[in-house]
C-alpha positions in Angstrom: -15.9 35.3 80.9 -14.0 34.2 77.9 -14.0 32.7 74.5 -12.1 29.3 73.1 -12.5 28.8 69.5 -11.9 24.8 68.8 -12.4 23.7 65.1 -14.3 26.9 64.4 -16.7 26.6 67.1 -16.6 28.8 70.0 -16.8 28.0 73.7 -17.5 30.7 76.3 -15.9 29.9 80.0 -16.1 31.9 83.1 -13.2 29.8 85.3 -10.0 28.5 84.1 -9.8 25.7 82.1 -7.3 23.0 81.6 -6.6 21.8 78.2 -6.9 18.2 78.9 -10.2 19.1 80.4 -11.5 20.9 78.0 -10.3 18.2 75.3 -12.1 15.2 77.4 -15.4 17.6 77.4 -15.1 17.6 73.7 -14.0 14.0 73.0 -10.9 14.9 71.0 -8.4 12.8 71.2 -4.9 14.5 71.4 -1.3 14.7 73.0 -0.1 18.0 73.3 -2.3 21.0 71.9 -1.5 24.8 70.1 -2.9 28.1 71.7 -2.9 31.5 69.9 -0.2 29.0 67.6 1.8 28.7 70.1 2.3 24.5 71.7 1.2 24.0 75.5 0.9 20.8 77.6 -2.2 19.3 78.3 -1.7 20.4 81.2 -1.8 23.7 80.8 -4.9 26.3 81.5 -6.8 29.2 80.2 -8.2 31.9 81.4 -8.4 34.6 78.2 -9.7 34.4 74.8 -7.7 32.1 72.8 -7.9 29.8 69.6 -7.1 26.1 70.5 -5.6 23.7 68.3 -5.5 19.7 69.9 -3.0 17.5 67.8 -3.0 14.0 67.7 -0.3 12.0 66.5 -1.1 12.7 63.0 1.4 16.0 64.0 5.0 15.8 64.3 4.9 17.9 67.0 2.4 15.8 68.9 4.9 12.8 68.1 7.9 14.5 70.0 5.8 15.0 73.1 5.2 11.1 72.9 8.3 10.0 71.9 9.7 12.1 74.9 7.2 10.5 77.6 8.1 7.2 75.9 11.6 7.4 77.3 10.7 8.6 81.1 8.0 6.0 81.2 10.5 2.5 79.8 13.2 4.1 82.1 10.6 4.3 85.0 9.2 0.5 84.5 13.1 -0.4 84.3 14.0 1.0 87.2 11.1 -0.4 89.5 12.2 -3.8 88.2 16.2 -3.2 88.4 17.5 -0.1 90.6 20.7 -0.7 90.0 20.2 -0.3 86.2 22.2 2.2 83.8 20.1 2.8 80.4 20.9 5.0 77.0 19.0 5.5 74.5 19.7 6.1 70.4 18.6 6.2 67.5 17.9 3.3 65.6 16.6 1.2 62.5 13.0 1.3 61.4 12.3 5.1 62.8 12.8 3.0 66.7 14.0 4.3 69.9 17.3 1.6 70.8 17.6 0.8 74.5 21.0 -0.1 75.8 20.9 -1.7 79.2 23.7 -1.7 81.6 24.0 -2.7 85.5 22.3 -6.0 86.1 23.3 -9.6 85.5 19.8 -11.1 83.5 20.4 -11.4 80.0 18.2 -9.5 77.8 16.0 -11.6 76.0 12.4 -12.6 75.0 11.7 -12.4 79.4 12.9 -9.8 80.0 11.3 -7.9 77.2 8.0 -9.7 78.5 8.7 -8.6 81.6 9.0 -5.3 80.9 6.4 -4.4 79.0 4.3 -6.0 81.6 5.0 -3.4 83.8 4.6 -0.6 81.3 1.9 -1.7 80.7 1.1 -1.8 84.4 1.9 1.8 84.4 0.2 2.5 81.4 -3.3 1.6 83.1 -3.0 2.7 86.3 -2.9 6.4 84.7 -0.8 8.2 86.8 -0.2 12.1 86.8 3.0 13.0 85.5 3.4 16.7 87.2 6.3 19.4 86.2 7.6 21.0 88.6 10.8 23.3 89.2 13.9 23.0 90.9 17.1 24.9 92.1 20.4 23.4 90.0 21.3 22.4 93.4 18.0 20.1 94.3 18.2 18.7 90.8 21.6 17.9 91.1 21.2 16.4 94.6 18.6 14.0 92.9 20.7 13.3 90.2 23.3 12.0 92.0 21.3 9.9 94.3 20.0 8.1 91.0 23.0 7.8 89.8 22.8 10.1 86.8 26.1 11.2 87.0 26.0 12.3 83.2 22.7 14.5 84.0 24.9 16.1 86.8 27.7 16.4 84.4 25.6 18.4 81.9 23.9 20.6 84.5 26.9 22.2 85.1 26.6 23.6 81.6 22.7 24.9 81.9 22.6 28.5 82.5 19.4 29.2 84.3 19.5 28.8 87.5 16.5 26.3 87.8 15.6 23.3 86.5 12.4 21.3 85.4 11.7 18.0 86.3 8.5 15.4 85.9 7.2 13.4 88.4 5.2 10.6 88.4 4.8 8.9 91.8 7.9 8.6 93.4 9.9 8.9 90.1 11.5 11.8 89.3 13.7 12.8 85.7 13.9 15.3 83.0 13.7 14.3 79.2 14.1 17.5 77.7 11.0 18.1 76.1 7.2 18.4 76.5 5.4 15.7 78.2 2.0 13.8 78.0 -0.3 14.4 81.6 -0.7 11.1 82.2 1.0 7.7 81.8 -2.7 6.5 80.2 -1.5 8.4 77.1 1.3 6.2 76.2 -1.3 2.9 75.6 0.5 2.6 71.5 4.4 0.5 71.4 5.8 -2.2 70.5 8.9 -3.4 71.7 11.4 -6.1 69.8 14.6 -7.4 70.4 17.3 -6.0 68.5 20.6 -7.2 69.2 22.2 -6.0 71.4 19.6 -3.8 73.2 15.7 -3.6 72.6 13.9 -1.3 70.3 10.7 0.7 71.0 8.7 1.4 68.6 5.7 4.0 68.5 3.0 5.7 66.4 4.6 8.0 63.6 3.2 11.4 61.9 4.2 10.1 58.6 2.8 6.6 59.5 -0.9 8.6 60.3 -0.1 8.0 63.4 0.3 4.4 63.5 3.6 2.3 64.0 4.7 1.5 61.3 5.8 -2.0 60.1 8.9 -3.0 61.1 11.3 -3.0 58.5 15.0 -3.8 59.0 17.8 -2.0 57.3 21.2 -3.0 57.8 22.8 -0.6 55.8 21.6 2.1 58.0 22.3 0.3 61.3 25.9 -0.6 60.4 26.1 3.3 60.2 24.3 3.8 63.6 26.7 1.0 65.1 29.5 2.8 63.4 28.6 6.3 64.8 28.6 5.4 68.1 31.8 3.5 68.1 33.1 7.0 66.5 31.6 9.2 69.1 33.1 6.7 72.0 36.3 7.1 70.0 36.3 11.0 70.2 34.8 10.7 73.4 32.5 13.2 72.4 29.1 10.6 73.4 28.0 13.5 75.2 27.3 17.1 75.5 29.6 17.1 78.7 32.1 15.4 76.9 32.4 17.5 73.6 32.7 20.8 76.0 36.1 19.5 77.8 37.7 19.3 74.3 37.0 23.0 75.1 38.1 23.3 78.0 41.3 21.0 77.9 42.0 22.7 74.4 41.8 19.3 72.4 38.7 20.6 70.5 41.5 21.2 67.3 42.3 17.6 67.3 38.8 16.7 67.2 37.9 18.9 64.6 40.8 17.2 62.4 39.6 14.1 63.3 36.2 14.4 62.5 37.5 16.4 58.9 40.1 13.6 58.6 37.2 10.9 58.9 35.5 12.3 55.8 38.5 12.5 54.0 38.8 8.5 54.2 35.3 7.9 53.5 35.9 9.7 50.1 39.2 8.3 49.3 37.3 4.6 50.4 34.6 5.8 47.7 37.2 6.9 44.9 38.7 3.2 45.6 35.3 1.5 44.8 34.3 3.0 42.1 37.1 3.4 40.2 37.9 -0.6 40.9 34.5 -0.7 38.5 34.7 2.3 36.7 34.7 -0.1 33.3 30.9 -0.4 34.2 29.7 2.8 36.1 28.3 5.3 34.2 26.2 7.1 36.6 27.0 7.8 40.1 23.4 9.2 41.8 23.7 10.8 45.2 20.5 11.6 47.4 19.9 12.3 50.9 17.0 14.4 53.1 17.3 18.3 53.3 20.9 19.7 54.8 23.0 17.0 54.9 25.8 18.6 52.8 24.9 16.9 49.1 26.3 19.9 47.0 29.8 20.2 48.7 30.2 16.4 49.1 29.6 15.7 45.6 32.4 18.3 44.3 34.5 16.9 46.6 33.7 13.3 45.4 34.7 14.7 41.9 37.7 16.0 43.3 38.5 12.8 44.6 37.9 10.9 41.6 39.7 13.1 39.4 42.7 12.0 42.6 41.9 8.8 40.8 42.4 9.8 36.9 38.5 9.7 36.5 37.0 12.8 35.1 33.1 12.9 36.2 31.1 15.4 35.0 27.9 16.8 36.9 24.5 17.0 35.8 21.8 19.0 38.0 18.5 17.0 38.1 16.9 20.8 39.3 17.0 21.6 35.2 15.1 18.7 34.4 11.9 20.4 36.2 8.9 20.7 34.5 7.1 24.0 34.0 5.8 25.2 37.4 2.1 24.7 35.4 2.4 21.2 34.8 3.5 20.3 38.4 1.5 17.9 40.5 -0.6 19.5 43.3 0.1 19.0 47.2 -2.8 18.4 49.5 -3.0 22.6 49.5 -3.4 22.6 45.9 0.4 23.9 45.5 2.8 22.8 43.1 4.5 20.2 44.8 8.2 20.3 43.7 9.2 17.6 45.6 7.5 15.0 44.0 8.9 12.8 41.4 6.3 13.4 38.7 7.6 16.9 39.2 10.3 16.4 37.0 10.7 15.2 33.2 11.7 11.8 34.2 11.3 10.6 30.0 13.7 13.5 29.0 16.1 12.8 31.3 16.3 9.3 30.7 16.6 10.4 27.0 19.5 12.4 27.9 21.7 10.2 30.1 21.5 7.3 28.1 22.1 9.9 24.8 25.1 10.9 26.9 26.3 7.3 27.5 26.2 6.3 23.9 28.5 9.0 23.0 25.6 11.7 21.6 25.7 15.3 22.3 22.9 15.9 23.9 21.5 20.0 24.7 21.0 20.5 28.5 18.6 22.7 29.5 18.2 25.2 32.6 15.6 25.3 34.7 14.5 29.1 35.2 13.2 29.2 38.9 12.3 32.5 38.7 10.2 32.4 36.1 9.0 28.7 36.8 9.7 27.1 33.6 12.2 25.7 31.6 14.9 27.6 29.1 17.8 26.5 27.1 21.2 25.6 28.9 24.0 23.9 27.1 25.2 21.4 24.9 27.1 18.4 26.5 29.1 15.8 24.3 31.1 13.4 26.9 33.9 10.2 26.6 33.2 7.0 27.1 34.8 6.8 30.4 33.4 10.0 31.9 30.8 9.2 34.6 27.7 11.7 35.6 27.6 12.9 38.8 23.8 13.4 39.9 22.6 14.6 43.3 19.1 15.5 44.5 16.3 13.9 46.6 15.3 11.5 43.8 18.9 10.5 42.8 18.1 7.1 43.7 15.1 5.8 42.7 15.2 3.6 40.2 12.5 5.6 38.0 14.9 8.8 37.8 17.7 6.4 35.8 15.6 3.6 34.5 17.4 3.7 30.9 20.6 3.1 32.9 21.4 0.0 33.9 21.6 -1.4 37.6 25.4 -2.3 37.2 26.3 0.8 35.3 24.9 3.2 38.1 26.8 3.4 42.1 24.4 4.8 44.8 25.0 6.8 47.1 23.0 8.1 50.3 24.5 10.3 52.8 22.9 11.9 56.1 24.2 13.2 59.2 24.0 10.7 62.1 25.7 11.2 65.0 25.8 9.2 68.0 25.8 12.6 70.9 23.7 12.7 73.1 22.5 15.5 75.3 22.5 13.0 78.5 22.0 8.7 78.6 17.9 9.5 78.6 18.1 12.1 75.7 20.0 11.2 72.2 20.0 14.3 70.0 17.9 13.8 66.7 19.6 13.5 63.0 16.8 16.0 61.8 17.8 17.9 64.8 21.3 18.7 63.2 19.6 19.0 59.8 17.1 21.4 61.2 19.7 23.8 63.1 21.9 23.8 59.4 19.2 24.8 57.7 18.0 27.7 59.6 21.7 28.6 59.7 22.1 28.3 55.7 18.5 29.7 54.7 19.4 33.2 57.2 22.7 33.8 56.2 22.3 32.8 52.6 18.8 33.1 51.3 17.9 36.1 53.9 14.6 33.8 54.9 14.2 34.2 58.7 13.5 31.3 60.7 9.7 31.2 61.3 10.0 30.6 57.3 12.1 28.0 57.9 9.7 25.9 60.6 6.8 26.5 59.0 8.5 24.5 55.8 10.1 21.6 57.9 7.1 19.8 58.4 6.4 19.3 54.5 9.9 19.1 53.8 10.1 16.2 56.5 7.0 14.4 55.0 8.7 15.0 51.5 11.6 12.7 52.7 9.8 9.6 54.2 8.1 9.9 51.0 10.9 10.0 48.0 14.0 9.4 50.3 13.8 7.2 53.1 12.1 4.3 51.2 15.3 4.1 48.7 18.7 4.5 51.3 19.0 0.7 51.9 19.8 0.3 47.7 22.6 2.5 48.2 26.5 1.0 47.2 27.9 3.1 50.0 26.4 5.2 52.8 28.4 8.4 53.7 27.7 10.3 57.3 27.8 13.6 56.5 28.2 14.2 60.7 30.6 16.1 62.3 30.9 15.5 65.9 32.1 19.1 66.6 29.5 21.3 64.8 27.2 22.2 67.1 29.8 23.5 69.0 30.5 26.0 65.8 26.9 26.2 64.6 25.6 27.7 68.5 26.5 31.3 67.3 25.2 30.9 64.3 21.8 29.7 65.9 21.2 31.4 68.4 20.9 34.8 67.3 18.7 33.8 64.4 16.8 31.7 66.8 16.1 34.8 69.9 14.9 36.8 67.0 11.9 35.1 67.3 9.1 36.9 69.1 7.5 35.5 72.1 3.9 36.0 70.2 5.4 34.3 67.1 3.6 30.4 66.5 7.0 28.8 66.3 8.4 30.2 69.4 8.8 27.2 71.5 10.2 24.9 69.2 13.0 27.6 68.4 13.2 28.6 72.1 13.6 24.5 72.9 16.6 24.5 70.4 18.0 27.7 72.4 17.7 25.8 75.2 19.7 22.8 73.9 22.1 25.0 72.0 23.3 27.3 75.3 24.4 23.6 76.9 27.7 23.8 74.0 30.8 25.5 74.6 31.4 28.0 71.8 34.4 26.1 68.8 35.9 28.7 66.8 35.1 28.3 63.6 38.8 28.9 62.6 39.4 25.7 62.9 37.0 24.6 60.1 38.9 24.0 56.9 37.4 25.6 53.9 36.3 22.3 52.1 34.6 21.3 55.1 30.6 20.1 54.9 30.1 22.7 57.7 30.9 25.6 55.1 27.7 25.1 52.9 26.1 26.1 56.1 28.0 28.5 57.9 29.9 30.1 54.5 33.2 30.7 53.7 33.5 27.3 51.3 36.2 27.4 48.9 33.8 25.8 46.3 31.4 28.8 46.6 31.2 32.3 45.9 28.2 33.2 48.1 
């Protein structure tokens, strides 16, 4: 006999259980569950005393799994209606899964979107078992090749276990690299939309509480989607596979200058614009989600202004915190430090436009330490000196609202790359962001990864919140990607990454990324110049003294 605890009630058993049993006996709706903190399929069982968490799609975790089983089940109703059909997926516009279809003459339109969700949703109700099961490298790659995944075979090569996991459902077979749903009755929530020229999926979000969201279009953003991918098809470096024989045909240096030289245009392109208006801008605001390089690309935007005979001077928004007493509460009763109300928006109005008019103005330093705020410095500036701000709030319009619209330039920056791991599986922007972090947070801030994790899901909620919403008023948008890093970043990671115990509650989603990460060929971080993005994560930055 044995003992499941579920939402503080316990449960004695005396045969195994299966999670999606035990869930249905309970009438909890869920997707994937937690046991002893640690995430299991629905499929899974138990036979041993054990805590059970069931998450619904109010997780992010939970929205992974479905996301994942989203992609195996349109690729399944695609290929029952067109064999002969190549797909890839990406990321796209509105928090959307982009399909790109390839192999077959009909044009795709509003039939052929009805058509397909017609059979998804065919799928959908017929409820059929989606199984895991494990093959040689050799079996998998058989099947592979029969499908015509030749970029699935190409990436195999790389994996180095000797077996392989693969779902079936019927007589369909594929790997999405990730956790799947038990059944195709899960997957009931998506809407699909034309979206020149592919389709978008959309599906139910964490941040949404697990609903899907409204549609909303942002052509900012996709140009630098549609951008990316051009890039990564100019590299060729669309794919794991790909990126690995710049390794092995010892190119990977010319990619690396490349990518570095890429970012140098895109700030020489931003010097150009704002110094053609630097008679109005006064303010130049930069904001972006966690890790995507805001500190080192905003000294080397000054650098590159001061190219340009401007001389900017940088303010940090962090000093303009109020006392740790006074901040706003989360939904634990913390102080929440990411919200906007967490700062001294009045004073800090009072100050940049007290700069702007000439005034010298005493800027103060935030003590994080001690939580509260102490004197800094006094700051006197010309009239044709911008401020540099960066931070997550940089550009909402309450941060700067004594600033005018046509004095201030916007900027957002992110990195969004276009790799993928295979066709089926595009590699996440918060992915990247994720891996840098854990990087940056061990090597600098000596906080271990399971710290890390168990952050990410607040920090991620932090950005749809205060970030997201405010990207499309952006002047320019800068991809702070650089096709090469993971390459450079794997031994970083991975050592950081095993150091997590088996036992610990964040175990699988660091052993997934150890997974991903062993399908790179090691780049030497020689090669990465010392004003590079990558060094505010993996150190040796000429603009720091760590």
């Amino acid at each position: 006999m044995f003992t499941v605890k579920v939402r503080d009630k316990e449960y004695c058993f005396t045969d195994k259980i299966i999670l999606k049993q035990l869930a249905k006996e309970l009438g909890i709706e869920c997707y994937v569950a937690t046991v002893n903190n640690r995430l299991r399929e629905l499929n899974y069982y138990i036979n041993y005393d054990c805590e059970v968490e069931f998450l619904d799609l109010n997780h992010f975790d939970a929205v992974r799994v479905y996301e994942t089983s989203m992609r195996y089940l349109i690729i399944m109703a695609l290929e029952r209606l067109y064999p002969e059909i190549k797909v890839r997926f990406s990321q796209c516009v509105s928090r959307s899964l982009a399909c790109h279809i390839e192999g077959i003459k009909d044009k795709v339109d509003a039939k052929f979107i009805a058509v397909l969700e017609e059979e998804m949703r065919q799928i959908v109700n017929n409820d059929y078992l989606i199984e895991r099961k494990k093959l040689s490298k050799e079996e998998a790659n058989k099947i592979y090749h029969a499908k015509g995944y030749y970029d699935k075979n190409e990436v195999i090569k790389y994996r180095t276990e000797d077996s392989v996991n693969v779902y079936q459902c019927q007589d369909y077979i594929n790997y999405m690299f990730g956790y799947m749903v038990p059944s195709t009755g899960y997957l009931k929530h998506f809407n699909m939309k034309l979206y020149h020229p592919s389709f978008i999926v959309q599906f139910p979000r964490a941040e949404a509480g697990g609903n899907i969201p409204e549609f909303e279009d942002s052509p900012s953003f996709g140009r630098m989607l549609r951008q990316a991918r051009e890039w990564s098809v100019l590299c060729n470096a669309d794919t794991i596979a790909h990126l690995n024989k710049h390794v092995e045909a010892d190119t990977v240096v010319d990619l690396v200058n490349m990518c570095e030289t890429k970012h140098n245009n895109m700030l020489a392109e931003l010097g150009m614009k704002i110094k053609a208006d630097i008679g109005n801008i006064r303010l130049v605001a930069i904001a972006g989600p966690s890790s995507s390089g805001k500190t080192t690309f905003s000294k080397r935007l000054q650098i590159e202004l001061m190219t340009q005979g401007i001389k900017p001077v940088k303010i940090s928004i962090d000093d303009y915190y109020l006392d740790r007493n006074q901040a706003p509460l989360d939904a634990k009763g913390e102080p929440d430090l990411e919200h906007i109300e967490a700062l001294d928006t009045e004073l800090f109005n009072q100050h940049l436009l007290a700069l702007v008019q000439g005034e010298t103005v005493d800027i103060p330093h935030f003590d994080f330490k001690n939580g509260r705020r102490v004197s800094g410095y006094k700051l006197k500036i010309d009239e044709d000196t911008p401020i540099i701000i960066e931070g997550i709030h940089a550009l909402n319009e309450h941060l700067t609202a004594l600033i005018p619209k046509h004095q201030k330039f916007k900027i957002y920056i992110s990195p969004t790359s276009q790799i993928n791991i295979d066709n089926h599986n595009p590699i996440n922007a918060s992915e990247i962001r994720m891996l840098r972090r854990i990087v940056r947070d061990a090597k600098f801030r000596k906080t271990p990864p399971s710290a890390t994790f168990s952050m990410w899901a607040s920090v991620r909620r932090g950005e749809f919140t205060w970030i997201y919403p405010y990207q499309e008023q952006a002047d320019y948008i800068f991809n702070s990607e650089l096709t090469y890093e993971l390459g450079v970043m794997k031994k970083y990671a991975l050592p950081v990454l095993e150091s997590i115990d088996r036992n610990d509650e964040y175990f699988i989603p660091a052993n997934r990324l150890v997974k991903f990460l062993k399908y790179f060929k090691d780049i030497d971080d020689g090669y990465v110049p010392c004003n590079s993005l990558l060094r505010e994560f993996i150190g040796g930055s000429c603009f720091y003294r760590r």
